[in-house]
C-alpha positions in Angstrom: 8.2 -33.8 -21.7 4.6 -34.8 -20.9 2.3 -33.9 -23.7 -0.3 -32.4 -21.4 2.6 -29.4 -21.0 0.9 -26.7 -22.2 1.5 -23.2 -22.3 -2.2 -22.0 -20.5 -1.5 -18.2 -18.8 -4.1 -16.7 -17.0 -4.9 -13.0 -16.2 -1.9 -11.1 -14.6 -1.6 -9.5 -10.8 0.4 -7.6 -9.3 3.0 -9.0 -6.3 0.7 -12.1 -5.3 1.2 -14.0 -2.2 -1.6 -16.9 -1.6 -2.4 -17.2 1.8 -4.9 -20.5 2.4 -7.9 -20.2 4.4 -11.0 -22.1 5.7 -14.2 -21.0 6.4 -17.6 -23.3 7.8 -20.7 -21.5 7.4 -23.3 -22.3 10.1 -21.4 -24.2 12.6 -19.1 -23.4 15.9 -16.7 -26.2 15.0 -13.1 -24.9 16.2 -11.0 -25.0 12.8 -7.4 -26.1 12.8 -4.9 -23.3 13.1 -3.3 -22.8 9.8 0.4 -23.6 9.8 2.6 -20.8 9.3 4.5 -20.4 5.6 7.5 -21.8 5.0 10.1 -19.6 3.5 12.1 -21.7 0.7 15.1 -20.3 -2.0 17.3 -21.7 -4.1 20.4 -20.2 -6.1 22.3 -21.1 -9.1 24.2 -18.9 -11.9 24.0 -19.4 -15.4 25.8 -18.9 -18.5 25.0 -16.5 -21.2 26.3 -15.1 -24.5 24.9 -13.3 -27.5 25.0 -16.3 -29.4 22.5 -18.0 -26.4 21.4 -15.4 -25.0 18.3 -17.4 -22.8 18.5 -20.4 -20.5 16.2 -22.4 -18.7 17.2 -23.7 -15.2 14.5 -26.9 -14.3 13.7 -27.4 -10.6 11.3 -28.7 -8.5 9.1 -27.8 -5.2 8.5 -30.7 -3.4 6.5 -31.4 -0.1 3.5 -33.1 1.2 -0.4 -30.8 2.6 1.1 -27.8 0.0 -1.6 -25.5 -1.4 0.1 -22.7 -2.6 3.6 -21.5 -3.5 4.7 -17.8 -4.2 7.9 -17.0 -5.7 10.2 -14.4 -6.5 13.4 -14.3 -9.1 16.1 -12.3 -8.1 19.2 -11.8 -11.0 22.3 -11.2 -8.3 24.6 -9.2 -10.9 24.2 -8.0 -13.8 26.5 -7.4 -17.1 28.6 -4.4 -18.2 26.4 -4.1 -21.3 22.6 -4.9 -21.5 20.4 -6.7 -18.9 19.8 -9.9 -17.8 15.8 -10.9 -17.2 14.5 -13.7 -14.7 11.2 -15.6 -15.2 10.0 -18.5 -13.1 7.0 -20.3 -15.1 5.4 -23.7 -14.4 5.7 -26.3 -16.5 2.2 -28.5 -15.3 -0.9 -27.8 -16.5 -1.8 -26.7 -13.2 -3.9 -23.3 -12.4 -1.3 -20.1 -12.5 -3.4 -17.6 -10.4 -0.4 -15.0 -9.8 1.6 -14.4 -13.6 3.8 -12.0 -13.4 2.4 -8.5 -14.1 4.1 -5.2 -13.1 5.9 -5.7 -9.6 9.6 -5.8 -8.6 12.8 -4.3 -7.9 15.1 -2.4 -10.7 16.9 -5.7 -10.6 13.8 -7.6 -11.7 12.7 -9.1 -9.1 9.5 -10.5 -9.6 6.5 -12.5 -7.7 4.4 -15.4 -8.8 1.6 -17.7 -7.5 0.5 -21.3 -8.2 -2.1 -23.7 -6.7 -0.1 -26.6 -6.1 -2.9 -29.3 -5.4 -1.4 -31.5 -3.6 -3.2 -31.8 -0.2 -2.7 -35.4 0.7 -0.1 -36.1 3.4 2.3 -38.3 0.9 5.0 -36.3 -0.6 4.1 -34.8 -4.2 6.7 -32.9 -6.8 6.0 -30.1 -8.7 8.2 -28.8 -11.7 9.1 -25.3 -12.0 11.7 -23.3 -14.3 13.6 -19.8 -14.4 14.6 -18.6 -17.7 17.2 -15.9 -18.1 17.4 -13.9 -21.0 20.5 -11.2 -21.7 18.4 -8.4 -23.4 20.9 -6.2 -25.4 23.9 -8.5 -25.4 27.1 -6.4 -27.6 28.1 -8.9 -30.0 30.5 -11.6 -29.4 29.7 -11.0 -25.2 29.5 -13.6 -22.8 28.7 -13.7 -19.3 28.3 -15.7 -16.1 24.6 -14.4 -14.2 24.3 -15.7 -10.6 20.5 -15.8 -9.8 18.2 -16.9 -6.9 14.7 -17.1 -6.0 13.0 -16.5 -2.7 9.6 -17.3 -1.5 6.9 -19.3 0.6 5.1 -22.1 0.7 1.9 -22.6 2.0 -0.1 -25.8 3.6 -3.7 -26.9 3.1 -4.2 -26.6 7.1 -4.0 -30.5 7.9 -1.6 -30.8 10.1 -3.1 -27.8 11.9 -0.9 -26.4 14.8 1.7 -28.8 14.2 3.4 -27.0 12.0 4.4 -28.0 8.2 6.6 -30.8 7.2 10.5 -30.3 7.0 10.3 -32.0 3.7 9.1 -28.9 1.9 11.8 -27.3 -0.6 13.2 -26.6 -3.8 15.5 -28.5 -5.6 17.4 -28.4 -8.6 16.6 -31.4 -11.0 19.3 -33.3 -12.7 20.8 -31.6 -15.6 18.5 -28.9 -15.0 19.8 -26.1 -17.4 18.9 -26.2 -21.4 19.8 -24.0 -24.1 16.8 -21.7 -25.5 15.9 -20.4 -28.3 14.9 -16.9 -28.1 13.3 -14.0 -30.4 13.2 -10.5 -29.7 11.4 -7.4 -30.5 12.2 -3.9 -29.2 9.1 -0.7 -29.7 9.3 3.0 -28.2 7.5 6.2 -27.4 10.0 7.7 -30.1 11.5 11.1 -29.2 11.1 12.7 -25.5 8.1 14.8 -24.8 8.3 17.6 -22.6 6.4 17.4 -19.0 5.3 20.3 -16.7 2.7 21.2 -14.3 0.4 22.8 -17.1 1.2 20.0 -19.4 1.5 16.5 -17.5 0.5 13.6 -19.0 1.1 11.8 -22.2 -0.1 8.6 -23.8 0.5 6.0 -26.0 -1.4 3.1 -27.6 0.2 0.1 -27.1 -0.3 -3.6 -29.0 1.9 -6.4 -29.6 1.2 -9.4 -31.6 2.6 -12.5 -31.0 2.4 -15.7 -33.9 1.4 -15.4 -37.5 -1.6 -17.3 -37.3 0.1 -20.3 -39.0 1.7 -22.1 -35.9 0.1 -25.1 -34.0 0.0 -25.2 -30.3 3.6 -25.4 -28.7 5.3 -28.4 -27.6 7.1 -29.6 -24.7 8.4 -26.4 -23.0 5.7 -23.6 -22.6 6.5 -20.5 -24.8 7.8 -18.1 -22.3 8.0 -14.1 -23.1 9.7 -11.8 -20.6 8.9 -7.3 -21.3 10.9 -5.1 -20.0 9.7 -1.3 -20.1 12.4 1.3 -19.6 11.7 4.9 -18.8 13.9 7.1 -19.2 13.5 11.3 -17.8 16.2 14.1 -17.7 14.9 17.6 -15.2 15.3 20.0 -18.0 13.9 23.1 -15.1 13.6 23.7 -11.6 15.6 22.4 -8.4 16.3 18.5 -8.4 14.1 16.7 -6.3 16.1 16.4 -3.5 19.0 18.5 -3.7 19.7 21.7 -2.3 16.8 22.2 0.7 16.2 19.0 1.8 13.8 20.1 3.8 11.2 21.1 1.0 8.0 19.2 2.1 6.8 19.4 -1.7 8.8 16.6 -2.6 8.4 14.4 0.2 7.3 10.3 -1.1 8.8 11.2 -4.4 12.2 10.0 -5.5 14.5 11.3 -8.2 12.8 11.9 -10.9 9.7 12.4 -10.2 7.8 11.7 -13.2 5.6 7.8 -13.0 6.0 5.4 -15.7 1.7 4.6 -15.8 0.1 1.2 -17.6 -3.5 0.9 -18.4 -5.0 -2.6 -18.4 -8.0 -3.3 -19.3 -7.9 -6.5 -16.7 -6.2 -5.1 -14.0 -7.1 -1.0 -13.9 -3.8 1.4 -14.1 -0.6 0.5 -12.9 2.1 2.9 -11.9 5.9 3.4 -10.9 8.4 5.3 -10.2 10.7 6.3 -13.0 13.8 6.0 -10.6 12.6 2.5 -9.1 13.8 1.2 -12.4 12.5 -1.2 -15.9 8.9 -2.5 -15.3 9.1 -6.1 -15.9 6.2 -8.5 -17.0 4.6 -11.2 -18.9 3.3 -9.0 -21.8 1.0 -12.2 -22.9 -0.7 -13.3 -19.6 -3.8 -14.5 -20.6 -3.2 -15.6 -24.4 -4.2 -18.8 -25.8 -1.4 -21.8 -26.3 -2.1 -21.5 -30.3 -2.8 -19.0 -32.7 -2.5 -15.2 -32.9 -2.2 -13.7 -29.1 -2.6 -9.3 -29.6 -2.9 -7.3 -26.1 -3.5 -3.8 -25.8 -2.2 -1.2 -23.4 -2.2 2.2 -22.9 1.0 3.6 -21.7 1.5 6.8 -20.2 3.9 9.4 -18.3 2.8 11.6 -16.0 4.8 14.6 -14.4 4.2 13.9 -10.5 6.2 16.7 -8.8 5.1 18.7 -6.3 6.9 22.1 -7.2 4.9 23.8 -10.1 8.6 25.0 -11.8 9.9 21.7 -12.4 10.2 20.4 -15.9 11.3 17.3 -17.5 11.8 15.4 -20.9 10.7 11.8 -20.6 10.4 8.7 -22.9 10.0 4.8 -22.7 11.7 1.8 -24.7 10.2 -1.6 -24.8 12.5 -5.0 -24.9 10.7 -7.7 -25.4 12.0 -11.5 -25.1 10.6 -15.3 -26.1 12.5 -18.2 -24.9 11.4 -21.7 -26.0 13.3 -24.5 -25.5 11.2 -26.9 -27.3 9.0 -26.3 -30.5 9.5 -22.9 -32.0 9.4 -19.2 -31.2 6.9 -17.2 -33.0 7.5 -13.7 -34.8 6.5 -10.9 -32.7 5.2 -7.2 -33.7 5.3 -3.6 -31.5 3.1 -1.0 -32.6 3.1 2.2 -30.6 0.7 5.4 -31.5 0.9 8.3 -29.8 -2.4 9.9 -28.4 -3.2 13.6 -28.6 -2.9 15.1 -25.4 -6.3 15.5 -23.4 -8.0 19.1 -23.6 -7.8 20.3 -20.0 -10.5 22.1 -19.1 -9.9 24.4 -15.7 -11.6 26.7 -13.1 -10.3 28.3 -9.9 -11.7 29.1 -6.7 -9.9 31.2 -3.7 -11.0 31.8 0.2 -9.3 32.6 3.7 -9.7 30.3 7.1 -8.6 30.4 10.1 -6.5 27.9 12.0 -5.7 27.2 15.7 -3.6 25.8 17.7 -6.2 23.6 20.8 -5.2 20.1 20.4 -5.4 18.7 16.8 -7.5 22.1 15.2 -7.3 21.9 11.7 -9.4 23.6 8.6 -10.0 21.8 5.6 -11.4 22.6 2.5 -12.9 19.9 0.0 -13.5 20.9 -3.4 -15.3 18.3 -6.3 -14.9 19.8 -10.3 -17.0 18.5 -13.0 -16.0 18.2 -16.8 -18.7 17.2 -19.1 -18.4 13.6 -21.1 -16.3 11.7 -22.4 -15.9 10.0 -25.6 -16.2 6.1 -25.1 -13.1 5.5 -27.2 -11.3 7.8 -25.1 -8.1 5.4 -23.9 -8.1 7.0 -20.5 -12.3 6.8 -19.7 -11.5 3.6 -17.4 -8.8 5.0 -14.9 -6.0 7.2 -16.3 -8.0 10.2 -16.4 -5.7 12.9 -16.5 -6.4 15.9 -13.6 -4.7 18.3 -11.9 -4.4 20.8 -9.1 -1.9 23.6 -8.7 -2.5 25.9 -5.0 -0.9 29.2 -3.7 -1.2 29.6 -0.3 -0.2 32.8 2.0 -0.3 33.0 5.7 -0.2 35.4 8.2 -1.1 36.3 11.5 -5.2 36.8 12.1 -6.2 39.9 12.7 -7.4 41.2 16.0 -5.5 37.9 17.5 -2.4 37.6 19.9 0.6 37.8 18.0 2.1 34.3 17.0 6.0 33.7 17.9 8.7 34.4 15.2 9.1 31.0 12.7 5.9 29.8 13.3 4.8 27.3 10.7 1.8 26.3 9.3 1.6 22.8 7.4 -0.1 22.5 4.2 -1.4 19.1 2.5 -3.2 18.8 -1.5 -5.3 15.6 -0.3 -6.5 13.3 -3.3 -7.4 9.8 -2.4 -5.7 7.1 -0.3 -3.3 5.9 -2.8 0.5 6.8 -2.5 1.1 6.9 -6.2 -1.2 7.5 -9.0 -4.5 9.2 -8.9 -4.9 11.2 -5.5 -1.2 11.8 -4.9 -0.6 14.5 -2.6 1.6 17.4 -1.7 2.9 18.9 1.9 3.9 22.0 2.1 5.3 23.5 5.0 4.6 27.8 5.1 6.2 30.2 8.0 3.7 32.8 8.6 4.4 35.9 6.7 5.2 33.8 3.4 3.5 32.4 0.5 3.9 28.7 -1.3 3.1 27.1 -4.7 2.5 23.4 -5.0 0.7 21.3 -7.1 -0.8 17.8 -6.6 -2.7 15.1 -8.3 -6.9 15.1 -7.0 -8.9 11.6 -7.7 -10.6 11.7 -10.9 -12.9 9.1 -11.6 -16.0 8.7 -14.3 -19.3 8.2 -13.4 -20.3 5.3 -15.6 -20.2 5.2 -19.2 -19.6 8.1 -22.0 -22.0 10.9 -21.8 -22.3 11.1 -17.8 -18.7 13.4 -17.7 -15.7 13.3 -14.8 -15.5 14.1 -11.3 -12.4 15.4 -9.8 -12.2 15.5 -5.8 -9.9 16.8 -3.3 -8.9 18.8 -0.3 -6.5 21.4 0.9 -6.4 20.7 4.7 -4.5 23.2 6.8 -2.9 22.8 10.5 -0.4 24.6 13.0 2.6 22.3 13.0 5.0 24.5 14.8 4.8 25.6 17.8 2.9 22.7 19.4 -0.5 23.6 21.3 1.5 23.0 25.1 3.7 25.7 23.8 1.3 28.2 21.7 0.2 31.2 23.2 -3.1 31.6 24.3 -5.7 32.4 21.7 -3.0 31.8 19.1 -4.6 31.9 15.0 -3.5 32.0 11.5 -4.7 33.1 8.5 -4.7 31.0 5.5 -5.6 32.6 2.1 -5.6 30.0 -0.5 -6.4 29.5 -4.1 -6.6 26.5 -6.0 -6.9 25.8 -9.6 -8.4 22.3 -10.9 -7.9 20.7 -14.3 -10.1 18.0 -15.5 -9.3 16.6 -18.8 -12.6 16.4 -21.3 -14.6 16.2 -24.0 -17.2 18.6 -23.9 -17.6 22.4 -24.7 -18.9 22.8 -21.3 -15.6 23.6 -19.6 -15.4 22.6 -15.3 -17.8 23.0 -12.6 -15.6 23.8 -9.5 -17.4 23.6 -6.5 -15.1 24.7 -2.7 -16.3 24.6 0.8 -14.5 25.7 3.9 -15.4 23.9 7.4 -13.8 26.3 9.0 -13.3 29.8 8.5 -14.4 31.9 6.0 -16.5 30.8 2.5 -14.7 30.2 -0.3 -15.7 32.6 -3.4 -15.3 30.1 -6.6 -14.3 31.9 -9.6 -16.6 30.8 -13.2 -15.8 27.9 -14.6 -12.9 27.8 -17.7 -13.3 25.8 -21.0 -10.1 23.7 -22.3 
């Protein structure tokens, strides 16, 4: 192997796809039209046992005009007993701008990028490599993993609307598969903490240490490590997520169980997934040096994300961690995990009444902003896993002094964070028939306004709308009344408690209640 193989990683993203692109400033030269990507795989299986548990499978992506590639493992079936991880590195010295990071499928799919830098029209060859690795394997197992890997590649634009060459592919080298050597190194958030609505999130320091300090830089093969983190949640209270009334608007967007496995990096902000979607897997050393002592550190968290306020559940997280190295030596490899206390909360309320109609797309809605005093610098959650909360009861009738509204009618409810789906601003539907009352909680956008000593800021809105019967079909005149009170936790440092200020652009005003210290 050449000697210039080195081991070089490079910050981590999350599913990357590179899509090439031109620009010209300052001219109205007509550009070629950028040939479409070309959608490549290959598929192989592989032979494991606890005695080997890690194999790499060589191959190589060949073509002429490439730019980019993007790539994604697949393992096809997995064992009775432990899992089987798949990793597709490079092994040039060439710029990795897409490690893996925290993307996939519970079956480990994964995505990766590379520059390929090969732009003339003559044919160039690139080598690649998956590495499977049989996390867990009982003793004495064996086992036969069938794997593939899907993807695209993508042309520097020279051949324009011509389309790319046929030539582009992947290909298995000759004798492409080779024994590894592998080290492994297991950490966990210990016993299962309890999750609820008042009591959502907790956290964990993460660091892992790779090398001893004593090793030179690696040869031949780069030093691969493959992380897998497993959450793990049992419903301890409340109706499962989506059993019994299906129909319960609360738990729409969230699967069984809805609790979100949450990683803070420094690099890349917070990362989150569901803890039904499966093990987060990852390259836990993206960015280290090829020699020496690499130490990362994360903060891990799990965060209750229901939308019914009597759901409950005990949740907890194991970390696997695997390195493969088929040439040269592994390195030893240290987990440390320490909890964090759980955030003082402080909260406030504030309650009001609106009106809602049913002329064409009428709707009330009532933003709110709460804010806690500072926070301490070392906090681990300052740069975007800032714990916040909201938890509304809402009761609707018919307005007084207006025409009677028909039997079932329904008024639809939304807790309205942010844009995100998951994470911070993760909202709640509700879905009330007038002459009833709902609870729901949901998850406002909390960010911090610069450094330590300028304090949080939690935003939101409750926005409310006739959803049944539709406005061709309402009687004239037709109104609702919405009472509503919502109650916003912030988490903080100060002795100052929460500011919760709540407006209402249409209807009646809000009267907020005094602000509550933790």
């Amino acid at each position: 192997m050449m000697d210039r193989l080195r081991a070089r990683r490079h910050d981590a993203s999350l599913m990357v796809l590179i899509v090439a692109g031109l620009a010209v400033a300052g001219t109205s030269m007509a550009m070629p039209t950028p040939a479409p990507p070309v959608s490549i795989g290959l598929n192989g299986a592989a032979s494991l046992s606890a005695e080997h548990p890690s194999v790499i499978v060589r191959f190589d992506v060949t073509g002429s005009d490439l730019e980019s590639v993007s790539l994604r493992s697949i393992v096809a079936n997995q064992p009775e007993s432990g899992h089987v991880i798949a990793s597709v590195v490079a092994l040039e010295d060439e710029p990795n701008i897409g490690d893996p990071a925290a993307s996939g499928s519970p079956i480990g799919a994964r995505t990766l990028g590379w520059n390929l830098a090969c732009p003339s029209m003559n044919e160039c060859t690139r080598p690649l490599a998956v590495v499977l690795t049989w996390l867990d394997a009982p003793e004495g197992g064996s086992t036969t993993t069938a794997w593939s890997i899907e993807g695209a590649l993508t042309h520097s634009g020279l051949r324009g609307a011509s389309g790319p060459p046929e030539t582009a592919k992947l290909t298995m080298t000759e004798d492409p598969s080779a024994a590894a050597d592998a080290t492994f190194a297991r950490g966990s958030s210990g016993e299962p903490v309890h999750l609820s609505e008042s009591d959502r999130f907790r956290y964990w320091t993460l660091r892992i240490r790779l090398g001893d300090g004593t090793a030179g830089e690696w040869a031949g093969w780069p030093l691969i490590a493959q992380a897998r983190l497993t959450p793990t949640v049992a419903q301890t209270a409340g109706e499962p997520a989506h059993g019994g009334d299906r129909k319960d608007r609360r738990v729409d967007d969230r699967p069984d169980l809805p609790v979100q496995l949450r990683i803070l990096d420094p690099a890349t902000g917070i990362m989150t997934r569901w803890t039904d979607d499966g093990p987060l897997e990852f390259d836990p050393f993206a960015g280290c040096a090829t020699e020496g002592i690499c130490e990362i550190t994360r903060t891990v968290g799990l965060a209750w994300a229901d939308g019914r306020p009597d759901a409950e559940f005990d949740a907890s997280w194991t970390l696997d961690i695997a390195e493969a190295a088929a040439e040269g030596k592994t390195f030893p490899i240290a987990i440390s995990v320490k909890p964090i206390e759980p955030p003082r909360m402080a909260t406030a309320t504030a309650s009001g009444s609106l009106d809602v109609g049913t002329s064409g797309d009428e709707h009330s809605i009532v933003p709110f902003r709460a804010d806690a005093g500072p926070l301490d610098a070392d906090t681990p959650w300052i740069d975007g896993a800032i714990p916040v909360r909201a938890l509304v009861h809402v009761r609707v009738t018919a307005a007084p002094g207006a025409p009677p509204v028909p039997d079932g009618t329904i008024v639809s409810i939304v807790g309205f964070g942010g844009s995100g789906a998951v994470g911070d601003g993760l909202q709640t539907s509700a879905e009330v028939v007038v002459g009833e009352e709902v609870d729901f909680a949901f998850e406002p956008l909390a960010t911090c306004r610069g450094s330590s000593g300028t304090g949080c800021v939690a935003v939101g809105r409750l926005v409310a709308r006739i959803s049944w019967p539709r406005p061709d079909a309402a009687p004239p005149g037709m109104l609702v009344h919405v009472e509503w009170t919502v109650e916003v936790g912030l988490a903080t440092d100060a002795d100052s408690g929460l500011h919760l200020d709540a407006g209402v652009r249409s209807g009646a005003t809000p009267a907020p209640s005094a602000s509550r210290k933790p």
